[in-house]
N, C-alpha and C positions, 0 to 999 in steps of 0.2 A: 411163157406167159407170166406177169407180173402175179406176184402175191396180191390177195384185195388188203389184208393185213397192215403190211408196210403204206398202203397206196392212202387207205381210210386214216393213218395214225399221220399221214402227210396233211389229207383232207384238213382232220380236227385242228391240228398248229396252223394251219394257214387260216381258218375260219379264225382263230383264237386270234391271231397279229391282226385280220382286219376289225375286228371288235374291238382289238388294243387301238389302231388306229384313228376308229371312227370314236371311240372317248376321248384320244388326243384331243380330235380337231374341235371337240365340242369344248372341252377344257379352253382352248385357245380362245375360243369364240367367246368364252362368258370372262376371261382376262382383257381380251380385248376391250368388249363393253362397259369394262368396269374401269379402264384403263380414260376412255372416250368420257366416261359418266362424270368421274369423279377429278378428270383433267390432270393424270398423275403421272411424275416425270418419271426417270429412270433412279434420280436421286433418293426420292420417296422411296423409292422399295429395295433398292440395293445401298450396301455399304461403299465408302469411298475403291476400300481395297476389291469388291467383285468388280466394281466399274473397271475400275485400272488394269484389271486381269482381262476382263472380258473386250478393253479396248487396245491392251497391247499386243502389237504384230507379236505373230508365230516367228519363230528365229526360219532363216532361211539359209540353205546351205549357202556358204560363202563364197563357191564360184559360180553364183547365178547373178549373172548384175539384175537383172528389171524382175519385177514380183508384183501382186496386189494380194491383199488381205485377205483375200479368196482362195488363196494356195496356186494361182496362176502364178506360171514363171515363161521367162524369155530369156534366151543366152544371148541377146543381140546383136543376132547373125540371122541374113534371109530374114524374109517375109515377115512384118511383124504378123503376130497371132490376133485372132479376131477380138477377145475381148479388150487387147491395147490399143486396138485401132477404134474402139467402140467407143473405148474411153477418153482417147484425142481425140477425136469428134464431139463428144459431150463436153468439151472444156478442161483437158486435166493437161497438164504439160508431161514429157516424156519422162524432164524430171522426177514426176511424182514418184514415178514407180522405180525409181533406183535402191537399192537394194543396201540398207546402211550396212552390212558388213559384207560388201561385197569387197572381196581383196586383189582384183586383176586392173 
């Protein structure tokens, strides 16, 4: 039979991450309205260089040809995978998602 010990010191950290949580989301919620209120872009509160970081693709290993900014990848072979087929249907050409260093 389980310790109550271990089980309650379980309890307490999980109570604690949803607490953490539920300030996240309210944080979020009062950036948002403040974002909406005062009509503020991405330029206003980040530096040229966060932007450039925060918009430059993740390096992708080199023998994946197709990828998206999402850490989806395709070796394309078989079936394309659901989010590339979601994304041709929305308008994106196969090209989009080519993989600039891809070397095959």
């Amino acid at each position: 039979m389980p310790k109550v010990k271990p089980i309650t010191a379980m309890k307490q950290r999980l109570q604690e991450s949803l607490s953490d949580l539920a300030e996240q989301e309210e944080v979020i919620e009062l950036v948002r309205r403040a974002i909406e209120t005062y009509d503020l872009k991405p330029m206003d509160v980040f530096s040229e260089d966060e932007l450039g970081a925060a918009l430059a693709p993740d390096p992708v290993d080199e023998s994946i040809p197709y990828c998206d900014r999402a850490g989806n990848t395709w070796a394309g072979k078989g079936r394309r995978p659901t989010w590339l087929v979601e994304a041709i249907e929305a308008g994106a050409a196969l090209e989009d998602f080519r993989n600039p260093s891809y070397s095959g």
